[in-house]
Backbone as CSV, one residue per row, in Angstrom:
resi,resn,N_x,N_y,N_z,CA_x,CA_y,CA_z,C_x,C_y,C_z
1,UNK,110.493,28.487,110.049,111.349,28.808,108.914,111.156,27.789,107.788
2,UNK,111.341,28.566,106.321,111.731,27.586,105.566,112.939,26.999,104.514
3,UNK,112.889,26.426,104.050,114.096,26.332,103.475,114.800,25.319,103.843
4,UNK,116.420,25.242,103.834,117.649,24.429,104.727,116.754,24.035,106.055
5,UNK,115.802,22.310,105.903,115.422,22.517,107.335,116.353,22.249,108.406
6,UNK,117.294,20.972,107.782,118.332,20.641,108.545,119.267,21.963,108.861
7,UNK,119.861,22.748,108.502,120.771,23.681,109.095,122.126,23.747,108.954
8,UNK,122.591,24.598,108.146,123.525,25.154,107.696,124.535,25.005,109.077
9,UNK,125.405,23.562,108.677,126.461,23.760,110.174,127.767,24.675,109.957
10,UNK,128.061,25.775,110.937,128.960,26.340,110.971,129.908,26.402,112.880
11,UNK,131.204,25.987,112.272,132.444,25.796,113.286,132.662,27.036,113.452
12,UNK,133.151,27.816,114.911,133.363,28.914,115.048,134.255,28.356,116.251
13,UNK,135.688,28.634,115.362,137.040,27.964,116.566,138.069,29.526,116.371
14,UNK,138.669,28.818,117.836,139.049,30.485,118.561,140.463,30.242,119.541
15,UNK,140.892,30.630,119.688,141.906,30.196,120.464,141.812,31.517,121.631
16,UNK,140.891,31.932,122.191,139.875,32.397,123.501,138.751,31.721,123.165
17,UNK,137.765,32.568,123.832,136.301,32.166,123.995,135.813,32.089,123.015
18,UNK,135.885,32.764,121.745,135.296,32.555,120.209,134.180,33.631,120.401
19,UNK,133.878,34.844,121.016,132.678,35.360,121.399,132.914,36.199,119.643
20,UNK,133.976,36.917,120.083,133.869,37.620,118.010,133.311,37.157,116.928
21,UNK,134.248,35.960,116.630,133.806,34.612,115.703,132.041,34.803,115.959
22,UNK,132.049,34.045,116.766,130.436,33.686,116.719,129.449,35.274,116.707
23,UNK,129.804,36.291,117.495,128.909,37.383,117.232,128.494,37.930,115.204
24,UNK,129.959,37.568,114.892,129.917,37.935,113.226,129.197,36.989,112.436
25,UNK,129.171,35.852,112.754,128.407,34.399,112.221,126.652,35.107,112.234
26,UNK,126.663,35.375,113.574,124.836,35.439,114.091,124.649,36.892,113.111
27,UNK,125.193,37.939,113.353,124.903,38.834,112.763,125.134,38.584,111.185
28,UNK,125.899,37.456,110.401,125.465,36.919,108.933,124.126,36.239,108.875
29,UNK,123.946,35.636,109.634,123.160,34.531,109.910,121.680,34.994,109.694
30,UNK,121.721,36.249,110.631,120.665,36.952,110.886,119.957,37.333,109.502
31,UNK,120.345,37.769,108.323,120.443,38.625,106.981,119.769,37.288,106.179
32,UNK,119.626,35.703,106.519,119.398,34.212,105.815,117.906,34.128,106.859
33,UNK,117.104,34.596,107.052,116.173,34.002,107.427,115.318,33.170,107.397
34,UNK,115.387,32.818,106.106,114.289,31.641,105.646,115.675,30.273,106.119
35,UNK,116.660,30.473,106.339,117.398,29.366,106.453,117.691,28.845,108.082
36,UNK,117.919,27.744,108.191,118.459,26.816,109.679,120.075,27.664,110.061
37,UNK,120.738,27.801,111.041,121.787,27.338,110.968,121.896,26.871,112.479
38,UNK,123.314,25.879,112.430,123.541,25.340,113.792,125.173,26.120,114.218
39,UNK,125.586,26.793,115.029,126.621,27.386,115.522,127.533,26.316,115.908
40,UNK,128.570,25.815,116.059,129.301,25.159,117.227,130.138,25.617,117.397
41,UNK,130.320,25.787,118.518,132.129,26.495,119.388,133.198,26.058,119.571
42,UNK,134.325,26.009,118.958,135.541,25.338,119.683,136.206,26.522,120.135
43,UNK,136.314,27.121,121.306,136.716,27.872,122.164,138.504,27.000,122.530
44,UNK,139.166,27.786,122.822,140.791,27.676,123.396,141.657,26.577,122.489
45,UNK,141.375,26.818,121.143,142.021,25.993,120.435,143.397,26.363,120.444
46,UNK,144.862,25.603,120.399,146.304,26.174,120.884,147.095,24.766,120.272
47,UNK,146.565,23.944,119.602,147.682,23.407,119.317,147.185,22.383,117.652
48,UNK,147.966,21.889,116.830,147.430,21.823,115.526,146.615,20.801,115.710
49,UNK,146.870,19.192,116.483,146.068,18.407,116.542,144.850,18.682,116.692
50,UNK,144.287,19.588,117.730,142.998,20.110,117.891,142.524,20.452,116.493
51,UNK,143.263,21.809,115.639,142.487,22.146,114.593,142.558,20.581,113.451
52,UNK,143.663,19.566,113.452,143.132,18.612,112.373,141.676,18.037,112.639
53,UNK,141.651,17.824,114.309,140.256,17.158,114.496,138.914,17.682,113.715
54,UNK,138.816,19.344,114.220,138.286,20.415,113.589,137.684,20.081,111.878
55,UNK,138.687,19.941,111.564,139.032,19.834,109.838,138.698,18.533,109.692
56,UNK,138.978,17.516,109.676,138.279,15.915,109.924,136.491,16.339,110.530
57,UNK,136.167,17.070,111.244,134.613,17.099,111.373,134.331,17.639,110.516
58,UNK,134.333,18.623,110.159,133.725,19.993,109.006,134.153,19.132,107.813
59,UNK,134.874,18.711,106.869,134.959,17.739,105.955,133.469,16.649,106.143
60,UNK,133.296,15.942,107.027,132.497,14.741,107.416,130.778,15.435,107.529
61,UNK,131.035,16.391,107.991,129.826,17.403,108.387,129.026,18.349,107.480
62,UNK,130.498,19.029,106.534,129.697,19.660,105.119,129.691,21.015,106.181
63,UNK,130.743,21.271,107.199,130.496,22.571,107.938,131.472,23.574,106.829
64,UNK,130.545,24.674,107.400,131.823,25.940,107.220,132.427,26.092,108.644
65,UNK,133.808,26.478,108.239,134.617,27.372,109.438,134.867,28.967,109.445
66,UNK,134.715,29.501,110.832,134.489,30.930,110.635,135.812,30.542,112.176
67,UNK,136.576,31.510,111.921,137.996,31.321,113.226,138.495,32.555,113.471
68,UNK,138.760,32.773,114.218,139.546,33.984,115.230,140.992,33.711,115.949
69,UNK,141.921,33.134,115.075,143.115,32.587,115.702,144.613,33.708,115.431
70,UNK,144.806,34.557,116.146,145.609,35.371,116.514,147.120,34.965,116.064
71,UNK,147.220,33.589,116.889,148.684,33.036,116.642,149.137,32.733,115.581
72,UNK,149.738,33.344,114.591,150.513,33.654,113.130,150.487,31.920,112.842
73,UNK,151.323,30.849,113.618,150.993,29.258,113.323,149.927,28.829,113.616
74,UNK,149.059,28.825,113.876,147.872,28.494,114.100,146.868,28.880,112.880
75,UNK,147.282,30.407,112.890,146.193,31.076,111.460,146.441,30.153,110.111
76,UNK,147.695,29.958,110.004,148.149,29.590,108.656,148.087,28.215,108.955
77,UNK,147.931,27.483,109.466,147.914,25.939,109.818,146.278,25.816,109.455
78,UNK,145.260,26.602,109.953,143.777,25.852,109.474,143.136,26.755,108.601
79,UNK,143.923,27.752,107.903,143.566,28.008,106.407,144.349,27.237,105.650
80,UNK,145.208,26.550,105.514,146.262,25.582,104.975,145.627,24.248,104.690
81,UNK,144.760,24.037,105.817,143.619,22.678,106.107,142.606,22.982,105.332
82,UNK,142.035,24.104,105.586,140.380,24.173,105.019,140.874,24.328,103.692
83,UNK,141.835,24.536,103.050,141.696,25.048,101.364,142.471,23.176,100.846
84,UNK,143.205,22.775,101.975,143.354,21.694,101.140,142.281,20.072,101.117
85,UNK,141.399,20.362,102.131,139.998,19.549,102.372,138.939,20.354,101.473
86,UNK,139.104,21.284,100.782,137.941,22.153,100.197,136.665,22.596,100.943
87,UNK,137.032,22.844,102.249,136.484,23.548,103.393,136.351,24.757,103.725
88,UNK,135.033,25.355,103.010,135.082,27.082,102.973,135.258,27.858,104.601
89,UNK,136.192,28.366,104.454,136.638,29.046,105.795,136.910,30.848,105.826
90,UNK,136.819,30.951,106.809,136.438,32.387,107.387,137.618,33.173,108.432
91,UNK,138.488,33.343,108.086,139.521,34.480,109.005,138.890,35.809,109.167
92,UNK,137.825,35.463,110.422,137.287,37.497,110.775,138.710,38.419,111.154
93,UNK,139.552,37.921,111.538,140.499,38.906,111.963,141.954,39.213,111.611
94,UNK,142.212,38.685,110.661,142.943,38.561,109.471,143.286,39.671,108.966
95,UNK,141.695,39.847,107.939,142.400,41.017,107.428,142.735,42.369,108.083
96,UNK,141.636,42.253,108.764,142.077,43.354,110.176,143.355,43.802,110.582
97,UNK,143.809,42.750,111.004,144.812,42.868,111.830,146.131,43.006,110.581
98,UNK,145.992,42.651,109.949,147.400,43.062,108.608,147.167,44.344,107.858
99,UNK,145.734,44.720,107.895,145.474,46.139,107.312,146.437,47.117,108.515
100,UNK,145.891,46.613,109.893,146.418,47.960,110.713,148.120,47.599,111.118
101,UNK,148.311,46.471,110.708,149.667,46.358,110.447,150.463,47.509,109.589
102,UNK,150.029,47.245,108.462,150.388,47.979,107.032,150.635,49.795,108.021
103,UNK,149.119,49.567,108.207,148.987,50.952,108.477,149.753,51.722,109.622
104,UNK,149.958,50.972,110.853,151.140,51.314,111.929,152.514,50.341,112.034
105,UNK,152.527,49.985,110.867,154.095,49.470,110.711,154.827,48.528,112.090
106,UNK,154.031,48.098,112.399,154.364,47.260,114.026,153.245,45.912,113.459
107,UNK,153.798,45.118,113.834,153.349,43.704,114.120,152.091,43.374,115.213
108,UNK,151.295,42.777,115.350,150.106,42.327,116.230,150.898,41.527,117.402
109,UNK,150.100,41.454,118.720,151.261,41.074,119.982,150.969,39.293,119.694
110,UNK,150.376,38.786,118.914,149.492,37.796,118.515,149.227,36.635,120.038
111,UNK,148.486,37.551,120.931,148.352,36.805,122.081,146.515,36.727,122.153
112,UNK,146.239,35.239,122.196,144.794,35.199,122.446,144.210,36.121,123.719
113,UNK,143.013,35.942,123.269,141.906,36.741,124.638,142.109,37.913,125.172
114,UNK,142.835,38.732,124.365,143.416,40.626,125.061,141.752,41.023,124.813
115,UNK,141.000,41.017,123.810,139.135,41.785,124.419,138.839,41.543,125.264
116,UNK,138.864,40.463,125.999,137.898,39.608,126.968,138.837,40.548,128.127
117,UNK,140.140,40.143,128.090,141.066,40.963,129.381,140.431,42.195,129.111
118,UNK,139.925,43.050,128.160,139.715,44.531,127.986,138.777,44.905,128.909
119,UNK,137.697,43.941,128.673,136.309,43.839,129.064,136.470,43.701,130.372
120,UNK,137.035,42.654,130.349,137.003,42.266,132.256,137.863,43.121,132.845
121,UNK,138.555,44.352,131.998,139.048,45.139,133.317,138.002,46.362,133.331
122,UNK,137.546,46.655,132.501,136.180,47.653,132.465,134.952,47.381,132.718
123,UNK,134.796,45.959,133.218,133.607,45.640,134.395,134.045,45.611,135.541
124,UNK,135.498,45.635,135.958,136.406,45.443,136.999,135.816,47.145,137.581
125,UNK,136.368,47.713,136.474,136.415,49.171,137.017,134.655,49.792,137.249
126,UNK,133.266,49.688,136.852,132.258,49.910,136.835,132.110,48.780,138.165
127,UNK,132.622,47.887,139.011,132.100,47.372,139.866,132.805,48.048,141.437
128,UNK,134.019,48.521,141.070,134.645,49.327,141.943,133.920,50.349,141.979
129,UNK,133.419,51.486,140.658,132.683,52.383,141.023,131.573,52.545,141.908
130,UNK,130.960,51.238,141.828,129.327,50.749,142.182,129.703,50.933,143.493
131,UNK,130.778,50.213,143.784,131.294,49.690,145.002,131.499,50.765,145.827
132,UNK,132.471,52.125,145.465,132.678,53.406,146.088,131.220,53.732,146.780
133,UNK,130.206,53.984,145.778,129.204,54.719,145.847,128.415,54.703,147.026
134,UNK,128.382,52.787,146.971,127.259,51.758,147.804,127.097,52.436,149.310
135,UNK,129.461,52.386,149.444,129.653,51.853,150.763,130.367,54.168,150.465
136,UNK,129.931,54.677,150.554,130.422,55.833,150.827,129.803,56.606,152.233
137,UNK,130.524,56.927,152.831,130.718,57.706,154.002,129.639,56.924,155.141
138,UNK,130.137,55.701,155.453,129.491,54.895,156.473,128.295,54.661,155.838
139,UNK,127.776,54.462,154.668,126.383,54.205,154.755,126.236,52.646,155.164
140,UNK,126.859,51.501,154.627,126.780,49.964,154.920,128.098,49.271,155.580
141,UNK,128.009,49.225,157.261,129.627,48.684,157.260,129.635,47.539,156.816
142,UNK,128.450,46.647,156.527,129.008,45.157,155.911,130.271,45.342,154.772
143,UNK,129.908,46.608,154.039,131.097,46.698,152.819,132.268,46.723,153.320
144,UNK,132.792,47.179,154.624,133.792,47.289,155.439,134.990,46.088,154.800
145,UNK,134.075,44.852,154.903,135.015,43.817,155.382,135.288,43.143,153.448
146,UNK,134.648,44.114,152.790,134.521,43.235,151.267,135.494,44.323,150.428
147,UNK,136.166,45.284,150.811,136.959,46.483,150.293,138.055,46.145,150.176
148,UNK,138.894,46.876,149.049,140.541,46.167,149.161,141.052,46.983,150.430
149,UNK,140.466,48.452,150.092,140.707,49.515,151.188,139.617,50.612,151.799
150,UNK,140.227,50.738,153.199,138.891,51.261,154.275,139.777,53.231,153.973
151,UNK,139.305,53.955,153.650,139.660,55.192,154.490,138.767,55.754,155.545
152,UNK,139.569,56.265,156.291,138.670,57.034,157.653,139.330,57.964,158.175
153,UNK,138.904,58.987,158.461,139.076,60.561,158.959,138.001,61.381,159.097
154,UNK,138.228,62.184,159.576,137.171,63.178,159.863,136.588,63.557,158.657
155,UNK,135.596,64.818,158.822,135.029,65.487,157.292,135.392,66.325,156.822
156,UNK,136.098,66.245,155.371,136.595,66.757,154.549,137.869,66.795,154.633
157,UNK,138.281,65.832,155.132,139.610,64.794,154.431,139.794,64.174,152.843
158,UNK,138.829,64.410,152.196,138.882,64.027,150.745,138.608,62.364,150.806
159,UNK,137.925,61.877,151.735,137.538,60.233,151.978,136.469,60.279,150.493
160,UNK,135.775,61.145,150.082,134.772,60.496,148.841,135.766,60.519,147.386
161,UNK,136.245,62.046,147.551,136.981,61.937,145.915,138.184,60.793,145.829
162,UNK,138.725,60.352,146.710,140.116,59.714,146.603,139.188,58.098,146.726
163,UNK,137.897,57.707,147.197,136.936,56.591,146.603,137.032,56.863,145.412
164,UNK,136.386,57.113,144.800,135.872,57.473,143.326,137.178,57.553,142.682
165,UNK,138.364,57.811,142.833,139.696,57.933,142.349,140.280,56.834,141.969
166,UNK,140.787,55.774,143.471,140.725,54.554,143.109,139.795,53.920,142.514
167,UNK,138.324,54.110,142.509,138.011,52.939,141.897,138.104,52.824,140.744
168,UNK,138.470,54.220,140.065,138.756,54.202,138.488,140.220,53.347,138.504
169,UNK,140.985,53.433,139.469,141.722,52.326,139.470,141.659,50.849,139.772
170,UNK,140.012,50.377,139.629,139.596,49.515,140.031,139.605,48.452,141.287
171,UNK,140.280,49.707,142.373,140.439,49.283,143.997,138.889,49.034,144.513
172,UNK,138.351,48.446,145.002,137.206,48.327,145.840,136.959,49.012,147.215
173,UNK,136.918,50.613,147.285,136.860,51.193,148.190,136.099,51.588,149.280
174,UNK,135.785,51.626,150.478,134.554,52.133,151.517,135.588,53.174,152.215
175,UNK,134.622,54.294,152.668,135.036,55.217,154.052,134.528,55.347,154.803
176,UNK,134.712,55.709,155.798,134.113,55.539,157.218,134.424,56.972,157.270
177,UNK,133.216,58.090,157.992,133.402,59.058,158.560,133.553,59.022,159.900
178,UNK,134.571,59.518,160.547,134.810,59.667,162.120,134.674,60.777,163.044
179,UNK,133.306,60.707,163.828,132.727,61.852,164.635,132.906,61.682,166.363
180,UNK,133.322,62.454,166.649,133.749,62.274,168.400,131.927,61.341,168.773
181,UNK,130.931,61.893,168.542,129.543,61.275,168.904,129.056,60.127,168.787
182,UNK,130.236,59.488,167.422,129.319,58.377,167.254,130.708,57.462,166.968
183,UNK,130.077,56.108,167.587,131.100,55.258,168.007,131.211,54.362,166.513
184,UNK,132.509,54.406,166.057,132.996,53.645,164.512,132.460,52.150,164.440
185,UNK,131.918,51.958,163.539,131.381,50.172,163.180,132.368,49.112,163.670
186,UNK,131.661,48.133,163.911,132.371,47.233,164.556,133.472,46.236,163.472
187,UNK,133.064,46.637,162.609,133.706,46.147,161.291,135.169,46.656,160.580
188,UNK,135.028,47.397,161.553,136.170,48.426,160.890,136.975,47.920,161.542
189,UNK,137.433,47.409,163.126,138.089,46.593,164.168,138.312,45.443,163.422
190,UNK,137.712,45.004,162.505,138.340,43.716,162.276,138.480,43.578,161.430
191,UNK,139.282,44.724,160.287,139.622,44.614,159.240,141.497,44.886,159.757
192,UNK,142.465,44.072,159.004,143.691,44.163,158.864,144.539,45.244,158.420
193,UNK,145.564,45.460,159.411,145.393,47.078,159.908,145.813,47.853,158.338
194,UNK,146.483,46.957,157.565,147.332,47.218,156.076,146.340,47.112,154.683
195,UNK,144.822,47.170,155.578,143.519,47.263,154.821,142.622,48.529,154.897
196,UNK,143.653,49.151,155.421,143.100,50.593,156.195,143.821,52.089,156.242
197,UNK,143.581,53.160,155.537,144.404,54.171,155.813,143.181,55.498,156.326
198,UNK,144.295,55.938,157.563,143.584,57.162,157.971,144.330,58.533,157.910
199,UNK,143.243,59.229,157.446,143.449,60.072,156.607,143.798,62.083,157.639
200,UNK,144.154,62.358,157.816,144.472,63.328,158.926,144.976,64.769,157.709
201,UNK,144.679,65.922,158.733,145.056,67.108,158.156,145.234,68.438,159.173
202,UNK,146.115,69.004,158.645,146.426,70.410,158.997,144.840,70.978,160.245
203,UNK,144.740,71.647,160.968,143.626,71.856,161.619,143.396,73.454,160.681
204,UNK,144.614,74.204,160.696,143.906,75.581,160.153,143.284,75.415,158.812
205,UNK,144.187,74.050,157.573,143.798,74.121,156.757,142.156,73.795,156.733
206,UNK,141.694,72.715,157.371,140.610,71.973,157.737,139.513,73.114,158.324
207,UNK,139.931,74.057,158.717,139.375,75.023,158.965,138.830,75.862,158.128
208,UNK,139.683,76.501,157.193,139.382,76.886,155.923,138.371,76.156,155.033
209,UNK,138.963,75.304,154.749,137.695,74.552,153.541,136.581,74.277,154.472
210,UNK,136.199,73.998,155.758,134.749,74.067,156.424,134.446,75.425,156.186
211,UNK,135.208,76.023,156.147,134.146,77.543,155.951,133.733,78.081,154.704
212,UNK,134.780,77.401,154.019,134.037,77.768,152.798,133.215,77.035,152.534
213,UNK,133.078,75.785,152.885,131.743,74.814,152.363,130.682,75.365,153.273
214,UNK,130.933,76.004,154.579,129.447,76.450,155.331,128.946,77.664,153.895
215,UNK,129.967,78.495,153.225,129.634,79.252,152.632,128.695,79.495,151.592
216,UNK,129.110,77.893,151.042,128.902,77.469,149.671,127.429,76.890,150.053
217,UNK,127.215,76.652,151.320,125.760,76.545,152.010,124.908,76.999,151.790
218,UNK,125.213,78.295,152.438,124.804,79.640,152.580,124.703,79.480,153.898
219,UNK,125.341,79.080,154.552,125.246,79.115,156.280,126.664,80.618,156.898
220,UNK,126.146,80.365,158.150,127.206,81.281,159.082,128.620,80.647,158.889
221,UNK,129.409,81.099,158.490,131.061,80.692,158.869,131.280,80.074,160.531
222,UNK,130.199,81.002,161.451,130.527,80.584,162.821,130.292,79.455,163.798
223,UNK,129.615,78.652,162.528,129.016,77.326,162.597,130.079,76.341,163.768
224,UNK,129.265,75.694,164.384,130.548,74.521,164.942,131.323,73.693,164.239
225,UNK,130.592,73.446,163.568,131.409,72.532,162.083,132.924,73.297,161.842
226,UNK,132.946,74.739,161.699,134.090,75.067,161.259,134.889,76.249,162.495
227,UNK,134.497,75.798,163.866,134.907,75.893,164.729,136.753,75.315,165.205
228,UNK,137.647,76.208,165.131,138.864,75.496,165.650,139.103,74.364,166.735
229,UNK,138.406,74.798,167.644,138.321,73.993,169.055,137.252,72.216,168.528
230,UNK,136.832,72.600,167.940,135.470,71.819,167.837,136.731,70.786,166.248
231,UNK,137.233,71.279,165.678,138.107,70.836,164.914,139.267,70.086,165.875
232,UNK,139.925,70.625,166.685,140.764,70.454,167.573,140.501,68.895,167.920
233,UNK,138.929,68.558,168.866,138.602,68.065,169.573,138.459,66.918,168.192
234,UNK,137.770,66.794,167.145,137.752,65.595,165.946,138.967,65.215,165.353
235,UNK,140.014,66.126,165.311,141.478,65.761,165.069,142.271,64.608,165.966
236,UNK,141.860,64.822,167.186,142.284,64.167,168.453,141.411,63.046,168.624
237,UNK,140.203,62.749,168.373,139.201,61.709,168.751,139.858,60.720,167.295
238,UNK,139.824,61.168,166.144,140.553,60.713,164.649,142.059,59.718,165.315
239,UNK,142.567,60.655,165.751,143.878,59.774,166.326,143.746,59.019,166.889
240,UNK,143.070,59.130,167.916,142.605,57.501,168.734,142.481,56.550,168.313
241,UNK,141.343,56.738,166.868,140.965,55.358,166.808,141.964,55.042,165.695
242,UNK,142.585,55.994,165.018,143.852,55.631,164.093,144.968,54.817,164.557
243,UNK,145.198,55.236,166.111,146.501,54.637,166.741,145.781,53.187,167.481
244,UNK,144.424,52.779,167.745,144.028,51.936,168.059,143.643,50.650,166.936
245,UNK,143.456,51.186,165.502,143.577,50.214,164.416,145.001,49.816,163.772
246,UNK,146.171,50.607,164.111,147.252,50.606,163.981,147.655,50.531,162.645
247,UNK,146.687,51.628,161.619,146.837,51.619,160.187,147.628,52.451,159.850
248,UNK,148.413,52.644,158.698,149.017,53.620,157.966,148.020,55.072,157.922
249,UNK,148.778,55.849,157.840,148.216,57.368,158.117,148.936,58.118,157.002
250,UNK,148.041,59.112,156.808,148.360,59.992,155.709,148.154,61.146,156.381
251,UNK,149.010,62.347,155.426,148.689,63.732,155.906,147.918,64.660,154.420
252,UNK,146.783,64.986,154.343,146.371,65.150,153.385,146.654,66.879,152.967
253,UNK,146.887,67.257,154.064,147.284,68.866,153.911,148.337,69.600,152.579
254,UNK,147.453,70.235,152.077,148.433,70.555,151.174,148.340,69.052,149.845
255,UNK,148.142,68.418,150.093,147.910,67.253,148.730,146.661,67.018,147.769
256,UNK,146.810,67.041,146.518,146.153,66.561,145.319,145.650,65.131,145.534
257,UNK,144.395,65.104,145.568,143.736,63.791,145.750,144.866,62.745,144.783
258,UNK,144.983,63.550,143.720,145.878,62.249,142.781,147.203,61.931,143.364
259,UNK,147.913,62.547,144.321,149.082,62.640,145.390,148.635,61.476,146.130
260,UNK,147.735,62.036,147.332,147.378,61.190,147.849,146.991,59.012,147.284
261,UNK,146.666,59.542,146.637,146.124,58.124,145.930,147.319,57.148,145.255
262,UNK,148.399,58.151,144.927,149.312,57.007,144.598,150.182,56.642,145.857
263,UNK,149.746,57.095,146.649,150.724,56.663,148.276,149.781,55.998,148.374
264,UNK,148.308,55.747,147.998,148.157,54.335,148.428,148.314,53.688,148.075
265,UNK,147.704,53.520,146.616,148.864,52.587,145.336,149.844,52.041,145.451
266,UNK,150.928,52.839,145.952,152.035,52.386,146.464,151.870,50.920,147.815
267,UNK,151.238,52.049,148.342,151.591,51.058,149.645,150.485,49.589,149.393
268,UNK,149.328,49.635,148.618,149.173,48.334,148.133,149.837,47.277,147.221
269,UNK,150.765,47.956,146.632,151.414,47.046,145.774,152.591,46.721,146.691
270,UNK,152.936,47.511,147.573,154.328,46.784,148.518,153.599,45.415,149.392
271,UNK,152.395,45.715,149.788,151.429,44.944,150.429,151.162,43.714,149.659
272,UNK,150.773,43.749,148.652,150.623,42.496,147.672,151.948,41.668,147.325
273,UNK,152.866,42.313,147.493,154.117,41.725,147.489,155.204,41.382,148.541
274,UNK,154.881,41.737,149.312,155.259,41.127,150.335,154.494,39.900,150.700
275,UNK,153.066,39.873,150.663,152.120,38.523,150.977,152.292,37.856,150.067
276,UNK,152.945,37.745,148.708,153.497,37.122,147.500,154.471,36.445,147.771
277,UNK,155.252,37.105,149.017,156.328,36.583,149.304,156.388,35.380,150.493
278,UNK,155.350,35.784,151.347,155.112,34.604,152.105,154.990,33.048,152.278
């Protein structure tokens, strides 16, 4: 580059992480190419001494300030500084936030870091999804033991949609399918029994929807799969190992996956609070 070899210093203070601040700086920055600049961060700024320090460097330094400070005393405390040091300064969110004032007649909650909380609950929720997918219908029991919650029941208990349900509620979910033939992961035994719900249903209803899914096949209805007896016999093998993990049980018959899902909801938040209470 040429030009400014030394480099245009610019303060980018925040009372969060400063990621805004500084993304709007680089993307100015970007448009000066022949020029230097040097970024610096003051991330979690919260009280005035901090911003005088601020204002005492950038004075000494010849910086600009570019700031993202939410808190109504704080905002007006280091534009108050920079105009009386003659310190060109930058409120990115200022006008913003008083335009959509104007415009919805309500006040800003003026609490730092609500994007970052935004963000981190919508990587929260894309890692739960990942998470459903990974560990769906026994494929990895290691996921067993890394889930907030295990479901297990036979097939077509709704164990995949009511995954995928929570995890949009950002629960970390696995299911275990349970077949009289094949003996349940060893992982599943040593998960805590209030880490676990099994999932049970009506036999005629269970009957019905196997036949229509043999249908939707294109198979025979007379299939064993959607056999009563053969239903009978996975209903009963289901209980065993339900009454042997000693988990909460559901009856899914007749229920809306979204039914279902807030009885678990429920029963995790009584769960989290009670161990809150301990």
């Amino acid at each position: 580059m040429q030009g400014n070899q030394q480099g245009q210093l610019i303060y980018v203070v925040s009372d969060s992480i400063g990621e805004t601040a500084e993304l709007v700086v680089r993307a100015g920055a970007s448009q000066f190419d022949r020029f230097l600049f040097d970024v610096q961060k003051y991330p979690y700024i919260e009280d005035k001494e901090s911003i005088d320090e601020i204002i005492a460097s950038a004075k000494e330094s010849k910086a600009m300030i570019v700031f993202t400070l939410v808190i109504p005393e704080l905002n007006a405390y280091i534009t108050q500084q920079a105009a009386l040091h003659g310190i060109p300064a930058i409120d990115v969110m200022g006008p913003l936030m008083h335009t959509l004032q104007g415009m919805l007649k309500e006040p800003p909650t003026g609490k730092p870091g609500l994007v970052r909380r935004l963000d981190e609950e919508y990587f929260r929720k894309v890692d739960a999804i990942e998470f459903a997918v990974k560990y769906d219908d026994g494929r990895d029991p290691r996921g067993l033991l890394r889930a907030d919650v295990v479901l297990i029941g036979v097939s077509r208990t709704s164990k995949t949609p009511l995954s995928m349900y929570l995890a949009n509620k950002r629960l970390k979910v696995a299911n275990v399918p349970l077949v009289p033939e094949v003996e349940p992961p060893e992982e599943l035994f040593q998960l805590p029994p209030e880490r676990c719900v099994g999932l049970t249903i009506n036999p005629e209803q269970l009957n019905g929807i196997r036949t229509e899914r043999l249908k939707a096949l294109g198979l025979t209805a007379q299939a064993n799969y959607a056999n009563l007896d053969r239903i009978a016999e996975e209903l009963a093998y289901s209980k065993r190992i339900i009454d042997r993990l000693g988990c909460k049980v559901i009856d899914v018959s007749n229920k809306a996956v979204e039914e279902t899902a807030n009885i678990i909801l429920e029963m995790i938040r009584k769960n989290n609070l009670r161990n809150e209470r301990k």
